[in-house]
N, C-alpha and C positions, 0 to 999 in steps of 0.2 A: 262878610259872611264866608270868602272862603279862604280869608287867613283860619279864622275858628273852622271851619272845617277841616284844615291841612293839621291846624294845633290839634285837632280830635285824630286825627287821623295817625301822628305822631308820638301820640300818646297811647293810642289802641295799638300801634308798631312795639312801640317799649314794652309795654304790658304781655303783648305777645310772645316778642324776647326773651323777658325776665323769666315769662313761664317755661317758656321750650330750656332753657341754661337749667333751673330748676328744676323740671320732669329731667334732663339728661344728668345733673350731680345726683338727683332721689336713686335713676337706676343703676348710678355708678354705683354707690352707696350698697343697696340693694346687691347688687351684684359681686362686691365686695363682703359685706355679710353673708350673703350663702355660701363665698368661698370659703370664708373660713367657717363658716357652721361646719360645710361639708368637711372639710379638712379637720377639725375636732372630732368628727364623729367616724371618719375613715380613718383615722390614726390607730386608735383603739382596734377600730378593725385588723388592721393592715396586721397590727400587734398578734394580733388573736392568730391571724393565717400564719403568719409568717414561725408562730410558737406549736401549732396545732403542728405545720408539717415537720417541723424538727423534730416536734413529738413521735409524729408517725416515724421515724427514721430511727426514733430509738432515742432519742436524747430526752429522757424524762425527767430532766433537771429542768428543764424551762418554763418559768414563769413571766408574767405579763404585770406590767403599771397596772394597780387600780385608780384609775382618772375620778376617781365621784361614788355617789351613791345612785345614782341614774341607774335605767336597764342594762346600759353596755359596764356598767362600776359592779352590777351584779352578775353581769355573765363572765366579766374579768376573775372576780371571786368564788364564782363555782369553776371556771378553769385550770386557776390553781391551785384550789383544792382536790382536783378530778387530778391534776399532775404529782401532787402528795401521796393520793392514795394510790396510784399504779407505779410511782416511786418507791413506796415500802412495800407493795405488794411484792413488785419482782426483787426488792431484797430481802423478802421473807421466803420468794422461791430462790435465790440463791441458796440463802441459807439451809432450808430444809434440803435440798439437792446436793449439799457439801455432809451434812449430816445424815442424812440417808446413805450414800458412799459410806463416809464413817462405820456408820452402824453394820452394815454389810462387810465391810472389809474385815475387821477384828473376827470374828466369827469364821469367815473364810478362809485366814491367814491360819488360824488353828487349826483349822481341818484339813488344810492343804499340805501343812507341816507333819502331824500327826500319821497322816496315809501315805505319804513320802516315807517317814520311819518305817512303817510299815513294809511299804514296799521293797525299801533298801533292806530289810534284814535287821536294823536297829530296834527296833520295838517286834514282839512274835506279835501275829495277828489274834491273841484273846481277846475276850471279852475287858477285861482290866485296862487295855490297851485303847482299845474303841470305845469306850464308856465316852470320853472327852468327846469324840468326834460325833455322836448321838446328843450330846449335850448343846452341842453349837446347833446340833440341827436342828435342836428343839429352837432353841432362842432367834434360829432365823427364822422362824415358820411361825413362832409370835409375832413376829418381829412386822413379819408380811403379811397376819392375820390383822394387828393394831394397825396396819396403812390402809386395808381395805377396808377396814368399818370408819376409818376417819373419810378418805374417799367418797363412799356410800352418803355418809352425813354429811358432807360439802354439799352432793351433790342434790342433797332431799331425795334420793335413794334406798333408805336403809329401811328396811320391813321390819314395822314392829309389829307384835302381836298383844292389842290392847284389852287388857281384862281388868276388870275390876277386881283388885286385890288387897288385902290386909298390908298395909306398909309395914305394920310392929311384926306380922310372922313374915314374912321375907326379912326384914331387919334382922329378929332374930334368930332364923335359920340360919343365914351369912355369917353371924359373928359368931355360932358355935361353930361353924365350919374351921375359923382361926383357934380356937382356942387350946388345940394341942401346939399347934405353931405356936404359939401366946407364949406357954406355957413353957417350951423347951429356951425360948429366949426371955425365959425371966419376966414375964409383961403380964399384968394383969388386964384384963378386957372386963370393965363394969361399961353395964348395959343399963338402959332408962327407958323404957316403953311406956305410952301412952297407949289406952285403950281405944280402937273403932276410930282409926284412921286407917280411911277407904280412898285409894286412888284408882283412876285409868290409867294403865301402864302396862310394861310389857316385864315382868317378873324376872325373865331371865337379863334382860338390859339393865333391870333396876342394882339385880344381884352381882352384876358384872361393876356396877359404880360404886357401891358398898363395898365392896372386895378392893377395888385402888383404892380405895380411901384409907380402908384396913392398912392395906400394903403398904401402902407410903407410909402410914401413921407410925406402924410397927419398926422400918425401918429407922424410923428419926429418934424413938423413944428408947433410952436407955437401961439396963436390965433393972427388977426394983420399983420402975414407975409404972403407970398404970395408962391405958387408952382408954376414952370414956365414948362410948355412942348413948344418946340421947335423939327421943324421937317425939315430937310434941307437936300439938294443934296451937295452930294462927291463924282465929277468923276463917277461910275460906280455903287455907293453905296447912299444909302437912311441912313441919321442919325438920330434919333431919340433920344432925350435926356430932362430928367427929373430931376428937382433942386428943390431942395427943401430948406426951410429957416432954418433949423433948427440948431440944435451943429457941424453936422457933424459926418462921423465915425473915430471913435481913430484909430491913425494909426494900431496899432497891430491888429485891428480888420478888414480892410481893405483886406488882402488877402485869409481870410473866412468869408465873408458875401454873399458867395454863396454857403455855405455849410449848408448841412441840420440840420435844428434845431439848427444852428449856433443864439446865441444872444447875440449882444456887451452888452446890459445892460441885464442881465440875472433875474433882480427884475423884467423886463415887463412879466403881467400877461397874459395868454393866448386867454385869450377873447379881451385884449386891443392889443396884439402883435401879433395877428393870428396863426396857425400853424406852423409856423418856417419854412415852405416850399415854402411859396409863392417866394423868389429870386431864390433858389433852381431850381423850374421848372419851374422859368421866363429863366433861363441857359441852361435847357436842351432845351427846345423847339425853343429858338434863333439857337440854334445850329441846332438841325436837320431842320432850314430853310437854312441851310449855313453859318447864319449870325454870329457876337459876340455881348458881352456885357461885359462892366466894370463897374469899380465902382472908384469912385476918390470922394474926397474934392475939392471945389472954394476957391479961394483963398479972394472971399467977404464970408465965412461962407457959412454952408450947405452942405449935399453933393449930388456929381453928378452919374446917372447912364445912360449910353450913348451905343444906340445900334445898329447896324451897319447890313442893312441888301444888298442884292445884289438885283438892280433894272432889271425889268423884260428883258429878254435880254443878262443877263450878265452869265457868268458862273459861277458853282455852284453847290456843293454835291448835289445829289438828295435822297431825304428821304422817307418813308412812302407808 
């Protein structure tokens, strides 16, 4: 009896053993897995800080591993897409901040040289003389008229005054307004109205987007050919579209010709090619009506800028 008693007793010892050696490899084990769980999941982290404060410091070049499609694979992916878009942002304010200088400088160099003659005794002070230098002034005070209404519409700013108006009489008040200009450069302006299209809009913003559109149209169209505005209903929507006879824009240039100071043929001089802003805040102001605008080539030559607004009634962001 107490040999079996000692053999039970020796055998409840092992059994003991076995378990305690077992509970201590399960929490090795254990403890080993959460290291490295944790260590998979702090990596990506570490990833994230370590790119977020580079970012803070200015280095908006840095991106991060996407590890997976997990939470942390998707906040990896809006990171670097959050680092894309403050990447081109601040090189779209380079850009416009070398080109504003630009724009400013040309203008001021004329007028600095022009009043210097003056002064020197080289040019007598008439009218004939300063004609140029009222000329520049003019085109700077566009110039800094087109930055504030884009400003204003960055900022959801801009006051409009919304009425319900005839798009075909604003349309074609606008294009007889051209039509001595038309006229003196060889251009024909045929016109296409649709009857009793009614939008919410602000008449004089609308007139102001009609007007670049002419402008640019007119400039690109060779004397001989013809600018065509057409104004027609779509369902719920008021089209508006303006053609012009000219080359056309190159395709590469086509998905920035409404970016500022964007110019496909960058030889056009400022006085024949405007401020470089007029598509620019023909885009902003289509917008805060609700509406869009694009830009496309015809397939007879020329290109098309076609703009889509909501007719009165219909639904639609409210701006201003």
């Amino acid at each position: 009896a107490d040999r079996a008693l000692q053999a039970e007793r020796d055998i409840l010892g092992r059994v003991n053993q076995a378990i305690f050696i077992a509970g201590l490899l399960s929490l090795a084990a254990a403890l080993v897995g959460a290291a490295l769980l944790t260590a998979g999941l702090l990596k990506p982290v570490r990833e994230l800080t370590v790119a977020a404060r580079a970012m803070a410091g200015g280095d908006l070049s840095r991106r991060v591993p996407v590890r997976g499609r997990d939470e942390v694979g998707e906040l990896s992916q809006a990171f670097n897409h959050m680092g894309e878009s403050l990447q081109q942002a601040e090189s779209l304010r380079r850009d416009m901040t070398a080109d504003i200088a630009h724009e400013l400088r040309n203008p001021l160099s004329v007028m600095q040289a022009r009043v210097e003659a003056v002064i020197d005794g080289v040019y007598p002070p008439t009218a004939e003389h300063l004609q140029p230098v009222l000329e520049q002034t003019r085109l700077l005070s566009r110039l800094v008229e087109d930055l504030r209404t884009l400003a204003l519409a960055d900022a959801g700013q801009l006051a409009l005054d919304r009425q319900e108006i005839d798009l075909a009489g604003v349309v074609g008040r606008t294009v007889a307004g051209y039509q001595a200009q038309a006229q003196a450069a060889g251009l024909e302006l045929r016109v296409h109205l649709a009857g009793d299209v009614r939008v919410q809009a602000d008449p004089g913003r609308i007139e102001q987007v009609i007007g670049n559109l002419l402008s640019n149209a007119m400039r690109h169209t060779p004397p001989g050919s013809a600018v065509e505005v057409t104004l027609e209903r779509h369902a719920n929507r008021a089209r508006l579209e303006v053609a012009d006879g000219g080359e056309g824009i190159p395709a590469e240039a086509l998905p920035n010709v409404f970016e500022r100071f964007y110019r496909a043929d960058r030889s056009r001089s400022r006085q024949a090619g405007g401020s470089g802003l007029g598509l620019a805040i023909s885009r902003q102001l289509i917008l805060v009506h609700g509406g869009s605008i694009t830009a496309a080539n015809r397939q007879q030559g020329g290109a098309l800028f076609s703009i889509e607004l909501p007719l009165s009634g219909s639904a639609g962001p409210s701006h201003g």
